[in-house]
C-alpha positions as CSV (number, residue, x, y, z in Angstrom):
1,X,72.5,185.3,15.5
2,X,70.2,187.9,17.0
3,X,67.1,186.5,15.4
4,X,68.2,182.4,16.1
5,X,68.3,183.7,20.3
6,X,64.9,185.6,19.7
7,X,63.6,182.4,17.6
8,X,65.1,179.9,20.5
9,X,63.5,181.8,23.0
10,X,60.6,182.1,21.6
11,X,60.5,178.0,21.1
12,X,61.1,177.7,25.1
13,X,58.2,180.4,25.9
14,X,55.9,178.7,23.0
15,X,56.2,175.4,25.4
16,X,56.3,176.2,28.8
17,X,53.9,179.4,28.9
18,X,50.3,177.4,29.1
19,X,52.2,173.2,30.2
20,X,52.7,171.1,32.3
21,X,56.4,171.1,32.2
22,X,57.4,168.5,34.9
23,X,55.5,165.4,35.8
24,X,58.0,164.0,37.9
25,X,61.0,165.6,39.8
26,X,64.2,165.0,38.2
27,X,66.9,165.7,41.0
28,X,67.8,163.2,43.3
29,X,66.9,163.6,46.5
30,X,68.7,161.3,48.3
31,X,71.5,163.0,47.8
32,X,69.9,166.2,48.9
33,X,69.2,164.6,52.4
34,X,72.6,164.3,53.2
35,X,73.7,167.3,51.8
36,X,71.2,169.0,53.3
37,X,71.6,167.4,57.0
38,X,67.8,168.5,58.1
39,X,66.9,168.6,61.5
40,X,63.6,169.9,63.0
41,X,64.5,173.4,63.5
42,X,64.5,173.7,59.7
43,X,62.6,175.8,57.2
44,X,62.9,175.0,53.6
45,X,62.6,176.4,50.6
46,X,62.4,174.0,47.3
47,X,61.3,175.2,43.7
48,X,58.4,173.0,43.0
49,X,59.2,171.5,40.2
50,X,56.7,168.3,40.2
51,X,56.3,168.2,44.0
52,X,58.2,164.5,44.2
53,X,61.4,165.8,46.6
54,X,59.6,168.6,48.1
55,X,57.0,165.5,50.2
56,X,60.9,163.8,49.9
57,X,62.0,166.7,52.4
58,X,59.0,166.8,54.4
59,X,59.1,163.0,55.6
60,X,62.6,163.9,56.8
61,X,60.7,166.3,59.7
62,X,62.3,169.9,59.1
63,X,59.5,172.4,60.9
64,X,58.6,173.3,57.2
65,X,58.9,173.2,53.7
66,X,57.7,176.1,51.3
67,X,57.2,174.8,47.8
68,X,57.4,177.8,45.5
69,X,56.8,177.7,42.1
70,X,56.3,181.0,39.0
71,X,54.0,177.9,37.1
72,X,51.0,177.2,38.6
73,X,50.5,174.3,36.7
74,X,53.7,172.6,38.9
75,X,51.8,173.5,42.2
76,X,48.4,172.1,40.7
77,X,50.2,169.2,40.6
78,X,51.4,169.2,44.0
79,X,48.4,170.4,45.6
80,X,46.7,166.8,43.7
81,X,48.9,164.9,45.5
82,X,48.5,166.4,48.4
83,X,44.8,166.3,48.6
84,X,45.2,162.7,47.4
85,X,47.4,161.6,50.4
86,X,44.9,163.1,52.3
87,X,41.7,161.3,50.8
88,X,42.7,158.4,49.6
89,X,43.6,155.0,50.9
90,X,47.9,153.6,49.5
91,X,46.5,151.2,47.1
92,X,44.1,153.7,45.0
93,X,46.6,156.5,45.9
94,X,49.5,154.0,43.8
95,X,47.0,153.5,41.3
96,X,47.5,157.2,40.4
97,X,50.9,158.4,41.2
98,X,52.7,155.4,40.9
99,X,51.1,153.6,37.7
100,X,49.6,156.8,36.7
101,X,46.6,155.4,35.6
102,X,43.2,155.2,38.1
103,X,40.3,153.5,36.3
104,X,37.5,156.1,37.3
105,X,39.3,159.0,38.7
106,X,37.1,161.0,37.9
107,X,34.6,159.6,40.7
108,X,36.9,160.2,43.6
109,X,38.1,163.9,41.9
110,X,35.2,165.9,42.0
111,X,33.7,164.6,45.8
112,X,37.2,163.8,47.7
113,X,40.4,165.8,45.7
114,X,39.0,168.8,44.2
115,X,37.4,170.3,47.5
116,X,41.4,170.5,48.2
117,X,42.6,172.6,45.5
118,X,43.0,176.1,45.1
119,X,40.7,178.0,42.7
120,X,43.5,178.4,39.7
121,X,44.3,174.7,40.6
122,X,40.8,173.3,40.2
123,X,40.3,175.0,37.1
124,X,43.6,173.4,35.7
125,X,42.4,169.6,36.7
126,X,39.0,170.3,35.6
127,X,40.0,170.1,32.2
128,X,42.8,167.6,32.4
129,X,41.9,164.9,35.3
130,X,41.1,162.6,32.8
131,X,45.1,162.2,32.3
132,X,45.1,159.6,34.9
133,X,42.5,157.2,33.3
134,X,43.8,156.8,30.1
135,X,45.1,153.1,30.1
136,X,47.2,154.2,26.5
137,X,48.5,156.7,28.1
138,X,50.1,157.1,31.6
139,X,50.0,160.2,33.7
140,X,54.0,160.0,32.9
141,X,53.4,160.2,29.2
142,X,51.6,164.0,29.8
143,X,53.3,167.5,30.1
144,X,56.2,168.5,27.7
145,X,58.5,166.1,29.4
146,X,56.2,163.6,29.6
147,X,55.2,163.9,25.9
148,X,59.0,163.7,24.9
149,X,59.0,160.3,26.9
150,X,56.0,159.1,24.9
151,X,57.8,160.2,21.7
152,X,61.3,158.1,23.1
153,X,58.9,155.1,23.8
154,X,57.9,155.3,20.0
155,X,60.7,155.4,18.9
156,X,62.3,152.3,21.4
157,X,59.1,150.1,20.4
158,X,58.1,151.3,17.0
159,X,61.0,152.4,15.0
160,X,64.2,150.5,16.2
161,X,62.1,147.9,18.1
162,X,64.2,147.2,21.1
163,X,62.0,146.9,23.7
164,X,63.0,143.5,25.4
165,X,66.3,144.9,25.6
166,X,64.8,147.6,27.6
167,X,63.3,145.2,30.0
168,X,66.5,143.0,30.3
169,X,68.4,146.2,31.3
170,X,65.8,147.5,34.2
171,X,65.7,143.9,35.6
172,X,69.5,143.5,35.3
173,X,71.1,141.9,38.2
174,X,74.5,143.0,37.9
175,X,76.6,145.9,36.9
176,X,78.1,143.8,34.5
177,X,74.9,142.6,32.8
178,X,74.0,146.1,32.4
179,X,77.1,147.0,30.9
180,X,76.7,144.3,28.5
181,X,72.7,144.9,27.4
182,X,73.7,148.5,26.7
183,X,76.6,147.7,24.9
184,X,75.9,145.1,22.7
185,X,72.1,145.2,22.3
186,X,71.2,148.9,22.4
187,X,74.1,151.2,22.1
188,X,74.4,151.0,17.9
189,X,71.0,150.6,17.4
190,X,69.4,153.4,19.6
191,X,72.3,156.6,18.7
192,X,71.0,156.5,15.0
193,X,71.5,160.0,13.0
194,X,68.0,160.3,13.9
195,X,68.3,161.0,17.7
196,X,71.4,162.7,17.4
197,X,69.4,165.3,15.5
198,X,66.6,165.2,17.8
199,X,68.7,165.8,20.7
200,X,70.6,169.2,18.6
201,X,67.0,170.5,18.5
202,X,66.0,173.8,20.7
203,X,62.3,172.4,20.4
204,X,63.7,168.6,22.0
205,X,65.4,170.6,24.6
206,X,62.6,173.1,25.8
207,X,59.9,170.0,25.9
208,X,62.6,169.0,28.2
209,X,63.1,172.0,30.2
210,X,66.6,173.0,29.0
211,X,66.5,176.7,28.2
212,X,69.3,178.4,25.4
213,X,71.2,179.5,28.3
214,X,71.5,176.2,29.5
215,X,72.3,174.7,26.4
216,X,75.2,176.9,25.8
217,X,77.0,176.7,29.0
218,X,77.2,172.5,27.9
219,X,78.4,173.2,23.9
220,X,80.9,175.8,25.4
221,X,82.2,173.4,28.6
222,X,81.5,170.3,27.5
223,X,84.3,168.3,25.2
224,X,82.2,166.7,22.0
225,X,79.1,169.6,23.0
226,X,75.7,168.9,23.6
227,X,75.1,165.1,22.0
228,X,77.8,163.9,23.5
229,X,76.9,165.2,27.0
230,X,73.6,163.8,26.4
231,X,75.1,160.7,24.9
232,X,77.6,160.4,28.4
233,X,74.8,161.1,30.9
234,X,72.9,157.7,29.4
235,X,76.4,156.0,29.6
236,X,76.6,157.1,33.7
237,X,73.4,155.6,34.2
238,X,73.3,152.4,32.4
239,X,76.9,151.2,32.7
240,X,78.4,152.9,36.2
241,X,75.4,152.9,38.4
242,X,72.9,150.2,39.5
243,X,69.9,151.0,37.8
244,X,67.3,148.7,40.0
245,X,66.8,151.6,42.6
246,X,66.6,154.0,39.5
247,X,62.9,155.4,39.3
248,X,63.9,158.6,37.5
249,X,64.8,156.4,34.2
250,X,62.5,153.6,35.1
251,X,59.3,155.8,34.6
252,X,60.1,158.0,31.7
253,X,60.8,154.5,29.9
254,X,58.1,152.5,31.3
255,X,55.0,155.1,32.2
256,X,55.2,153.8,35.6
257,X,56.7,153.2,39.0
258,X,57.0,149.7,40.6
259,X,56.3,149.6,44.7
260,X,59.9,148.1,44.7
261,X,61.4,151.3,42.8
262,X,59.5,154.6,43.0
263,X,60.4,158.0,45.0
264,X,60.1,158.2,49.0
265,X,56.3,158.9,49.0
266,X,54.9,156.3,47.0
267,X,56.2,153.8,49.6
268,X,53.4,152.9,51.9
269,X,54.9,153.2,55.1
270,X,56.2,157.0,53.9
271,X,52.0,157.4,52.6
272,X,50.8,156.8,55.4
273,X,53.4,159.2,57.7
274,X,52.4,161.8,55.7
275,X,48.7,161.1,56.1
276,X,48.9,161.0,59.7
277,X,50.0,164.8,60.1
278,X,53.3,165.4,58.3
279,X,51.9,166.7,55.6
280,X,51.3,169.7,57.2
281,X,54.5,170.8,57.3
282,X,54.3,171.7,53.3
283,X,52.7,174.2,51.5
284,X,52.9,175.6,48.1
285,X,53.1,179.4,46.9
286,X,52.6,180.2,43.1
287,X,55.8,183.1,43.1
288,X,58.8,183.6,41.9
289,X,61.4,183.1,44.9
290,X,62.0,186.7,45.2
291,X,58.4,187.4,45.2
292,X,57.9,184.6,47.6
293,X,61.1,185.7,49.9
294,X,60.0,189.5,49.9
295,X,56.5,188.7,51.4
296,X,57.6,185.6,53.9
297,X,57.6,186.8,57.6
298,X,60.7,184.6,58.5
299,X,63.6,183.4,58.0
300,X,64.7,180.0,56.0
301,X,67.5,177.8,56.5
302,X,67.8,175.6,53.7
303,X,67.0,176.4,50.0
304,X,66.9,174.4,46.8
305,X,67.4,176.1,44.0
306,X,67.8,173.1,41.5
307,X,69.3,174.6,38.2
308,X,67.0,177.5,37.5
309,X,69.9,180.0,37.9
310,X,70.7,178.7,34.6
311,X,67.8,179.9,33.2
312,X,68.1,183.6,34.9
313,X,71.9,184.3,34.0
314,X,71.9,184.7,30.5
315,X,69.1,187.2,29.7
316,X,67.7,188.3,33.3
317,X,70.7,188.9,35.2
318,X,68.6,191.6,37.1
319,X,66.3,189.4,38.4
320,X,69.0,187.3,39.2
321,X,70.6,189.6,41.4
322,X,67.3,190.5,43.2
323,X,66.8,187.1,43.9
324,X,70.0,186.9,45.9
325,X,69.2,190.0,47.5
326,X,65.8,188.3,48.3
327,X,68.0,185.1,50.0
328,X,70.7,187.1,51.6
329,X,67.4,189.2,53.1
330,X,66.1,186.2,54.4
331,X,68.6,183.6,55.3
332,X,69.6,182.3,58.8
333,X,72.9,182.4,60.3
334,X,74.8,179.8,58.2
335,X,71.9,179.1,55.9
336,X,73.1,175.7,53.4
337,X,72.3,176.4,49.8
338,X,71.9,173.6,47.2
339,X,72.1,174.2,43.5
340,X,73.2,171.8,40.1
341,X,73.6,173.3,36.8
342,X,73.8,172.2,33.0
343,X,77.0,173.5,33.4
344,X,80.4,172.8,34.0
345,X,81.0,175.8,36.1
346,X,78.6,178.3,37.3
347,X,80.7,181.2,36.8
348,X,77.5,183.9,36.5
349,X,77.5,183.4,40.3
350,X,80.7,185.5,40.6
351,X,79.2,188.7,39.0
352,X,76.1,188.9,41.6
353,X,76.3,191.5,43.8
354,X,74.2,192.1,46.5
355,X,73.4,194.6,49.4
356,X,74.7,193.2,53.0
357,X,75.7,195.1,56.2
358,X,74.8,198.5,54.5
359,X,77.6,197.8,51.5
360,X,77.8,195.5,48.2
361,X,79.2,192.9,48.3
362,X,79.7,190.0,45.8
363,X,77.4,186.8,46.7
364,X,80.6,184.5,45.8
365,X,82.4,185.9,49.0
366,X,79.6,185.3,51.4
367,X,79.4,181.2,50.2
368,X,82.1,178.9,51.7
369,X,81.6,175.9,49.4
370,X,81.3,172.3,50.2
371,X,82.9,171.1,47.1
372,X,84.4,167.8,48.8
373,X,81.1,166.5,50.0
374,X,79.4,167.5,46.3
375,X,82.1,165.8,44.4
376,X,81.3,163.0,46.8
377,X,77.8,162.9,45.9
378,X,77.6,164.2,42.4
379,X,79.0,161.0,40.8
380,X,76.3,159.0,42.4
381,X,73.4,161.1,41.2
382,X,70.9,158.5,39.6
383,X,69.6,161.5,37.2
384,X,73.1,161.6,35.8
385,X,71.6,164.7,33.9
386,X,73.5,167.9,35.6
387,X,77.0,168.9,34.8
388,X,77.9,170.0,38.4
389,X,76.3,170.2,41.9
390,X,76.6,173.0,44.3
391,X,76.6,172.9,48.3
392,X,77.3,176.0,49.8
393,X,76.9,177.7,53.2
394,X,76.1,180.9,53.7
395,X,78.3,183.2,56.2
396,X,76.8,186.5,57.2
């Protein structure tokens, strides 16, 4: 057992340590916004990830919004976007982001976006630019979970050919049409052996950005274990919510945004806000959230932590901890927290201890949770991919 964790581990270093892991965020921000409840004396804190809710958060006008991220390669990608709002006009701008392919990006990269980046963040588009002007290969179809989109799409249009059914299910007008495309055109024919396999895989789930940790809290909490999670979360999107505002699926199964469904920023209107001074409300900082929390000269009022407590509970409850400390350090009077997990329960949160008034005390006794308003919102969560969601405030 000791060698399959180190193996397992290994597998999730192996593909995160030199990628691209996110190319699109994959938490739904509109449910943040109301569970969040921003107003302009905010300042935010929101792991990276691809960038996506963190310009989501910005357009709704808090002061600020700190995107912190321990991959560089996330905040490359944010910083892109960002000088690309910036120099670009919506139509070219959509071209890139929202097709994820621009015919001759490289013209407009080295004169108009890479002046922008940071040093470590040039150095990463340098080599990869060329990502957006591949017309075989969307933007969307790069990075791990990109490349396990690509692999999906091979398998939908190559191997069990169901393609139009696809297309009939993202243009569905109805709840009840969906429910019938997915049930009698794709539901036998897509959960072969084959996928089922795939899905068991430690390799499937770190290109996907699910660490061991993660895995287990689902096969222990989960009734039927890891496939059948899986195999449920497709279900909740398909058959029991709309899928035509859906751009989390949409562009994981297509390569590509539409203007009519895509995230806040790709919409014009939100472009061009942005480009006319709110974009100056966000920056990025390569750091861990400790690291970040430790140097910051302030205080924050709302933080996202989107599920990477997962990832520190099993094997790093130290840093865990420290990273609590770092929030408990930092935090405002009544500071809202916002967290999912792969879990059913986040139990790990009752062990942290922390310092606080000059004794411990255990972090679980200093939240007072909002668990009517996330069980409100939690079923509605276009994603569909997170066991449970988490809104807590924190008292001093």
């Amino acid at each position: 057992m000791a060698l399959k964790e180190w193996i397992s581990r290994r597998v999730f270093k192996t593909v995160h340590g030199n990628n691209l892991v996110y190319n699109t965020c994959w938490e739904d921000p509109r449910l943040d916004r109301v569970a969040l409840d921003l107003t302009p004396d905010d300042d935010v804190l929101v792991i990276t990830s691809a960038g996506c809710n963190a310009l989501d958060y910005t357009l709704v006008g808090p002061n600020h919004v700190y995107a912190v991220d321990m991959n560089p390669r996330q905040n490359a990608l944010l910083e892109l976007k960002k000088a690309a709002i910036r120099e670009l006009e919506f139509d070219d701008f959509f071209r890139m982001f929202g097709e994820g392919f621009y015919p001759g990006v490289q013209n407009v990269y080295q004169p108009k976006l890479r002046p922008h980046l940071s040093e470590r963040s040039r150095a990463f588009w340098d080599k990869r630019i060329r990502w957006f002007d591949n017309p075989k290969r969307s933007f969307y179809f790069r990075g791990t979970s990109g490349s396990f989109a690509r692999m999906m799409n091979v398998y939908i249009d190559k191997v069990i050919k169901v393609r139009p059914q696809i297309e009939r299910m993202l243009n569905a007008q109805s709840m009840e049409e969906q429910h019938a495309v997915y049930y009698d055109e794709l539901y036998d024919k897509f959960w072969t052996g084959l996928v089922k396999f795939t899905m068991n895989r430690d390799t499937t789930m770190s290109m996907l950005g699910v660490p061991k940790a993660q895995r287990r809290q689902i096969e222990d909490h989960y009734p039927g274990g890891l496939v059948k999670y899986i195999q449920d979360c497709v279900e909740g999107v398909f058959v029991k919510l709309p899928i035509k505002d859906n751009y989390f699926w949409r562009v994981y199964m297509n390569g590509s945004y539409t203007r009519e469904c895509c995230p806040e920023y790709l919409r014009e209107e939100n472009f061009n806000r942005l480009k006319q001074g709110q974009l100056d409300r966000l920056t990025t900082h390569t750091d861990s959230v400790q690291g970040f929390l430790e140097k910051f000269d302030g205080t924050i009022s709302r933080f996202i932590l989107l599920d990477h407590m997962d990832w520190l509970s099993d094997h790093f409850f130290p840093y865990l901890e420290a990273e609590w400390q770092a929030i408990i350090d930092k935090a405002r009077p009544d500071a809202r927290i916002l967290w999912r997990s792969g879990g059913l329960r986040t139990d790990f949160i009752e062990q942290v201890q922390v310092q606080n008034n000059g004794q411990m005390n255990r972090v679980s006794e200093m939240l007072t949770y909002d668990s009517e308003l996330a069980g409100e919102l939690h079923p509605k969560d276009r994603v569909h991919t997170y066991a449970s969601f988490y809104i807590a405030e924190l008292s001093a």
